[in-house]
N, C-alpha and C positions, 0 to 999 in steps of 0.2 A: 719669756712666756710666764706669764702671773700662774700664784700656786692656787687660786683661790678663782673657780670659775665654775660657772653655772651655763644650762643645753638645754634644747628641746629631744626628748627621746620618742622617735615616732613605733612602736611596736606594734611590730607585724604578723598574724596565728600564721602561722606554714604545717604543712603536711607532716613534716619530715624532716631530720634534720640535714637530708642530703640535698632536699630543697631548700633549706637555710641557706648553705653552704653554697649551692650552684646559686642561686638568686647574689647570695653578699658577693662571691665572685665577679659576676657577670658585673653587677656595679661595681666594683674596685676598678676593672680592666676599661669598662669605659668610659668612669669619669674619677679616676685615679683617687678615691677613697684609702682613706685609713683602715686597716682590721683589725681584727679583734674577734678572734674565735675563743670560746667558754669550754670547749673539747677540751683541755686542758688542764681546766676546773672540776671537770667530770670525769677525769682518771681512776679514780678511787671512791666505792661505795659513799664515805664517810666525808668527802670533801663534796658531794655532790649537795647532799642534805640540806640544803639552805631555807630558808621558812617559805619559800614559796612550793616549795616540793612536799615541806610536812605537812602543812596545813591540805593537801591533796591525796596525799598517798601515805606520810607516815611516814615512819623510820624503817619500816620492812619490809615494802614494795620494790621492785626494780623499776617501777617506774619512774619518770623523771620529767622536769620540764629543762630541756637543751636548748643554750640561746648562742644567737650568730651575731656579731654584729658588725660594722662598717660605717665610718663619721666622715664628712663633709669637714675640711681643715680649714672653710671658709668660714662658714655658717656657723660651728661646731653642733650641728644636728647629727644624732647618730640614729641609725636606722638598728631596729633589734627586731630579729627574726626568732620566735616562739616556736618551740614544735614538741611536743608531746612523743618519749620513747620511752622504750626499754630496752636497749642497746642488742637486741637481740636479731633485727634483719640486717640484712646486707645493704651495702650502699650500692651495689648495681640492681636490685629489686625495686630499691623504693626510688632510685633516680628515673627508673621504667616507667613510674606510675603516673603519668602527667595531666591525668583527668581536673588534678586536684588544683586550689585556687588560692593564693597568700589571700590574708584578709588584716586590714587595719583593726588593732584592737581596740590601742589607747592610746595619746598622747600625753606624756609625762615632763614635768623640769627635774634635773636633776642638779642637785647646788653643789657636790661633792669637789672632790679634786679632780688635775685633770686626766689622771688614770683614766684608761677605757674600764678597764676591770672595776676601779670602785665606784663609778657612770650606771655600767650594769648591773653592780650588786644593788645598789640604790633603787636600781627602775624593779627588780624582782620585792623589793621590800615593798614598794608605794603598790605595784600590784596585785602583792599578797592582803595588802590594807583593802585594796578597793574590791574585791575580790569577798572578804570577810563581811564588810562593810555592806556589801551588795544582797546578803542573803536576803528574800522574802519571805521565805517561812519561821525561821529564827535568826535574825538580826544578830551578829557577831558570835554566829555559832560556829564551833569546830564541826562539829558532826554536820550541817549541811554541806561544809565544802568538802568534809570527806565522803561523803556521799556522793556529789559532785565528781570526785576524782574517780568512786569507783563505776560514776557514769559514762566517764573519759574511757578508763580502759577495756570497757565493755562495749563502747562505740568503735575503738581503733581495732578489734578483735575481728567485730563483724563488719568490717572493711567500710565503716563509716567516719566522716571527715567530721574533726570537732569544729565546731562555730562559736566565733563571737560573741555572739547573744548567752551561750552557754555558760561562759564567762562571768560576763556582768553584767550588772541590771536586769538580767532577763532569764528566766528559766529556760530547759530544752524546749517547753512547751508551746512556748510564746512563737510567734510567726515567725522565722527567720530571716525572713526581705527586710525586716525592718531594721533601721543603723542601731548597732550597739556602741557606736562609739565610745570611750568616756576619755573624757578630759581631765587629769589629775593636778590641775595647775593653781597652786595657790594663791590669793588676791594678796602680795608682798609687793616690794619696794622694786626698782630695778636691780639687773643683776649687771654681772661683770661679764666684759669681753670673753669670747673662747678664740684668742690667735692660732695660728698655725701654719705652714707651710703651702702659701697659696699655687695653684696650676691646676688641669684639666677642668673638670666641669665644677659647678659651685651650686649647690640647689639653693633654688630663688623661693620655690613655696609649692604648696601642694594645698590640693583643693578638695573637700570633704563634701561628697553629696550627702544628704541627708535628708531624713521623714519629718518636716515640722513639728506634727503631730504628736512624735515620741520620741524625737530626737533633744535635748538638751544643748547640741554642742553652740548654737547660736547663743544662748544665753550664757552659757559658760564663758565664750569669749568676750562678750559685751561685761561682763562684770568680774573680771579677770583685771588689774592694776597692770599685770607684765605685758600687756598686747597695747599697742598705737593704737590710732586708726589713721593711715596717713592717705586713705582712701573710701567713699560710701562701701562699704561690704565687703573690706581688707581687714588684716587682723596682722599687725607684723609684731614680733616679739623683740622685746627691748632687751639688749647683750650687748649693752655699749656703755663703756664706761663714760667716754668723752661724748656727751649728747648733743653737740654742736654738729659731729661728723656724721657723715651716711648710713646709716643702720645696717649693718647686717643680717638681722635677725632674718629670719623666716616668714615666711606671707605664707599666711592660710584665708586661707577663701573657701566660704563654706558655700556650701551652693546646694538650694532648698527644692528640694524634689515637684515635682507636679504633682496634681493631684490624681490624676489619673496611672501614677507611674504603677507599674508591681512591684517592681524590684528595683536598686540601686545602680546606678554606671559605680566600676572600679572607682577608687581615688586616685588623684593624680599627681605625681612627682613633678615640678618642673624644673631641670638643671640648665643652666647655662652655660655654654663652650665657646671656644673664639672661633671654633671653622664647623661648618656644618656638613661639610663637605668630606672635612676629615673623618666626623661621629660615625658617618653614613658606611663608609668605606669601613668602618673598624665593627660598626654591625654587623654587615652583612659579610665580609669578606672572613675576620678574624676570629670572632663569636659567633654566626652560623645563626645570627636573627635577623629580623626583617625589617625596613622602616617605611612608612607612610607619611604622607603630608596632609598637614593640619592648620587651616587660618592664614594659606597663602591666598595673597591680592595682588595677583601680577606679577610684574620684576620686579617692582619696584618696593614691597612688601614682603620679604620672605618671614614665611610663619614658623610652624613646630615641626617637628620630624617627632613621629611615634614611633620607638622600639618596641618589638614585642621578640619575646623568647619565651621558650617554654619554662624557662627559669621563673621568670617574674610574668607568669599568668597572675591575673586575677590586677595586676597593678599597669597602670597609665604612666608608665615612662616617656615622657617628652624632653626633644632637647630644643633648646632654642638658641640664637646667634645671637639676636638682637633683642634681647628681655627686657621690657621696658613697665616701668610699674601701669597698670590701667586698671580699668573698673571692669571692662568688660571679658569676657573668657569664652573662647571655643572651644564647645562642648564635642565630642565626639559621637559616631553613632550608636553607640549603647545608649546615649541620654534619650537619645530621638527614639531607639524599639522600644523604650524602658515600659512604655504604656500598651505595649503588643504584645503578643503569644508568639513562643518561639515556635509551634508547629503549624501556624496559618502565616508564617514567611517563605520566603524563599530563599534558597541559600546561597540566592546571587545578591541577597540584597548587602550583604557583608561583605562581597567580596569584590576584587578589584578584578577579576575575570580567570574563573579556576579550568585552568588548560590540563587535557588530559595526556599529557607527557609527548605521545606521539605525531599528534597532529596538533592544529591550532583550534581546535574546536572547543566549544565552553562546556563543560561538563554537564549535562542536561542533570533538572532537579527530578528528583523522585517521585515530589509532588504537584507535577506538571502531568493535566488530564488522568490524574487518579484521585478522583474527589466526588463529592456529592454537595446536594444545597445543606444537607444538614453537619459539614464538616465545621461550620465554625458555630454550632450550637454546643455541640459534643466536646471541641475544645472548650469551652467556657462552662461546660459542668465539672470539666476535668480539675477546671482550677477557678470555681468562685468566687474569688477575693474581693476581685472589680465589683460587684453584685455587694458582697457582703458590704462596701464601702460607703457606698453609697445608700444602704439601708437605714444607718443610723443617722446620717448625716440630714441638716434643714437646710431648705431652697437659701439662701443670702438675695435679698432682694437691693437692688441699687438704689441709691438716697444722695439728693445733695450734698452739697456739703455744707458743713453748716459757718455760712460766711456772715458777718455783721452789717448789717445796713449801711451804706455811705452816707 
């Protein structure tokens, strides 16, 4: 195993760090993941202190930012789960609380060794940079982010969930539907293999919706040196020494919102396994989650099986049998409501037929014959965005193209 290797680090905002913990879990168990828990590291006031914590809280806060993490021994992509504490609830309260949603922060390289531990010290340092680097009001001030921080613990007080946008690039103020993602990826040379002990699942790539508008991440990968493109609107990351052979890297596939959309579908993991058959059975039987199917054509096409658990809410866990590099991607139905009001739906349109335990009967919705004509006015003042969107915006008129005479 070479000493000298470089990863993609995907960093996840989570609730909690008992949501860390249950989420990096539930992928270890089903796609036989490395771990790498930072609990360890946060034993002691004074070990915990690392410049991502100062820069927010200071030296005499209890508060803290706790990271979980778990790698891919194919890919070497490690997944790092973010959560905002003060070691002061219990892990049977906050595992209770499952309203709450992981959200992708950032995507980072990490060139370190292959330590997990000095992986994640590195991804806490590059996001304490981009983090500083991000202020709007004063540009690499201490005192915005620790204002910042003391916005954090005044949000997690009054039982509100921090966001992404909060983060970076973007103030509390700023809309939150729109992607914060950031991309930390420097335009450098390629990097070196990350080997490891191959078996279970292998993440093949994940796929980034985003706001053209205000999102960056498209550009970022277009002028990025470490990313291929070994497909129209692929993006794979170069971690191969010997560039003759089959790339391992990761495929990110950014995938550009509508314009209509309000809000964002989850992002999507996609791992590869040898049996699907097997996934299914270890979801639903052993882990106590549920799976759906996704971009099956028949028999003769089996597509994605979606896990979903209340561990890894908020994230598009797919497994696939037959992963084959393409252009094309099926979307799920988040992408499809993205452009609707969740209160002028119905709550069968989600679901694959919700039986009320006793009988076979579908659970009649709420909003069936209890309505008026002015119900979807009322919705749409509740949430104006659609309206404001379009306010600013100019008609785009259709024009030939401008071809040269033969």
């Amino acid at each position: 195993m070479p000493t000298a290797s470089s990863s993609l680090i995907l960093t996840f905002l989570s609730p909690n760090p008992a949501r860390s913990r249950s989420a990096s879990q539930f992928l270890q168990r089903l796609f036989q993941l490395s771990s790498g828990s930072n609990s360890s590291s946060h034993s002691s006031k004074s070990r915990r202190r690392d410049i991502l914590d100062e820069k927010h809280f200071g030296s005499s806060s209890s508060y803290y930012w706790h990271s979980e993490t778990c790698r891919c021994n194919t890919s070497g992509t490690v997944l790092h789960f973010l959560s905002l504490t003060d070691g002061s609830r219990t892990t049977e309260e906050i595992i209770g609380d499952q309203t709450s949603s992981l959200a992708l922060l950032s995507i980072n390289e990490s060139r370190t060794a292959h330590d997990l531990g000095d992986i994640l010290s590195d991804c806490r340092q590059q996001l304490s940079r981009s983090i500083v680097e991000g202020n709007q009001i004063f540009p690499n001030s201490t005192w915005e982010s620790r204002l910042r921080g003391l916005s954090f613990t005044v949000a997690q007080k009054l039982g509100r969930d921090i966001q992404p946008s909060w983060l970076l690039r973007n103030t509390p103020t700023v809309n939150l539907n729109k992607s914060s993602t950031s991309l930390d990826i420097p335009s450098a040379a390629k990097s070196e293999v990350v080997t490891g002990e191959k078996g279970g699942g292998v993440l093949k790539e994940v796929a980034l919706p985003f706001f053209p508008e205000y999102s960056p991440v498209q550009k970022d990968l277009s002028s990025s040196r470490l990313f291929s493109r070994p497909l129209p609107g692929l993006y794979q990351y170069n971690n191969n020494i010997n560039t003759n052979s089959a790339s391992t890297g990761l495929i990110v596939r950014p995938i550009p919102a509508a314009t209509e959309d309000l809000r964002l579908p989850p992002p999507s993991l996609i791992f590869h396994c040898s049996s699907l058959d097997n996934a299914k059975e270890l979801v639903e039987r052993d882990l106590g989650g549920k799976t759906a199917k996704i971009g099956w054509r028949g028999a003769t096409h089996r597509g994605n099986l979606i896990a979903s658990h209340p561990s890894i809410s908020g994230l598009d866990v797919r497994i696939s049998e037959d992963w084959v590099l393409s252009s094309s991607f099926d979307e799920a139905e988040q992408s499809v409501l993205a452009g609707s009001l969740d209160e002028l739906q119905s709550s069968h349109v989600m679901s694959e037929g919700q039986h009320n335990g006793s009988d076979d009967t579908i659970t009649a919705d709420s909003k069936v014959n209890n309505s008026d004509c002015w119900v979807e006015v009322r919705s749409n003042m509740k949430r104006p965005s659609g309206f404001l969107k379009r306010f600013g915006s100019h008609p785009r008129v259709a024009k030939p193209p401008q071809l040269p005479y033969e």
